[in-house]
N, C-alpha and C positions, 0 to 999 in steps of 0.2 A: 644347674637345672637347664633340661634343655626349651627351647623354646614350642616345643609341642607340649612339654609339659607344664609349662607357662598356660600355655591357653586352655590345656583341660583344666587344671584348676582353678581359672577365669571363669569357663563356660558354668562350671559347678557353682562357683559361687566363694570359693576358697584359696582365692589367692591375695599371699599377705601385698601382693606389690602387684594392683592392674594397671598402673603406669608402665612397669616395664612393659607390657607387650601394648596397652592401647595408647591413640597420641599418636606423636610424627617422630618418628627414629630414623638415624642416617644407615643407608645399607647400598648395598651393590645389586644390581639386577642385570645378569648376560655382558659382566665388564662396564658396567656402566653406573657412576656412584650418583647417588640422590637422597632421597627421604620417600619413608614407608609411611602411610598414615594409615590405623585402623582405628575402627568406632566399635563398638559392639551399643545395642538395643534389641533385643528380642523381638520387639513388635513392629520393629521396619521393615517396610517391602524394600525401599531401596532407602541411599545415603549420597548425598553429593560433598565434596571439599569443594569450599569457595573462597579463592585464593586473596591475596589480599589487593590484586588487578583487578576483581571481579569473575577470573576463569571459573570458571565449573567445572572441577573433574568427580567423572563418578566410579563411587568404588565398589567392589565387586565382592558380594557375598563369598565366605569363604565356606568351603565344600563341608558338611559334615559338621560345620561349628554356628547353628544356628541361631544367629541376630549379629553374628561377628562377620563386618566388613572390611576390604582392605583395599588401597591404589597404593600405588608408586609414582612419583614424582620423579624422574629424570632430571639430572642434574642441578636439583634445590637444594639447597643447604637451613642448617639450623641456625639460629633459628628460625621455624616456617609459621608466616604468620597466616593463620587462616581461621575459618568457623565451619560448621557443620549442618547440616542440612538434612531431617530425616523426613523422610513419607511413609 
């Protein structure tokens, strides 16, 4: 299954596995390997990751999949310890 079709059945509400696409997974971004972290909430305006230094990264609503957020983390590896932060 591809990972588009991963998240429509997320967003609907029918997917047997929404860990595989929400959570922190290792991935490559423009050659550069790290960890992907998406949240999904419907009722969030935004979503911050708060690393386990204290960093704040914020992640960025994904187009067309509404309450599902996403960052990229350059060069972090799993596992990524962090918590979530929704407004």
């Amino acid at each position: 299954m591809t990972e588009s079709r991963d998240t429509e059945l997320l967003l609907r509400g029918e997917s047997a596995n929404p860990h595989g696409v929400l959570g922190a997974h290792p991935s490559v971004m423009d050659g550069v390997a790290g960890v992907t972290v998406r949240a999904l909430h419907q009722d969030a305006l935004s979503v911050e990751c708060i690393l386990s230094d204290g960093k704040a990264l914020q992640l960025e609503p994904v187009e067309d999949a509404h309450g599902l957020f996403t960052t990229f983390i350059p060069r972090a590896t799993l596992p990524l310890r962090y918590r979530l932060r929704f407004r």
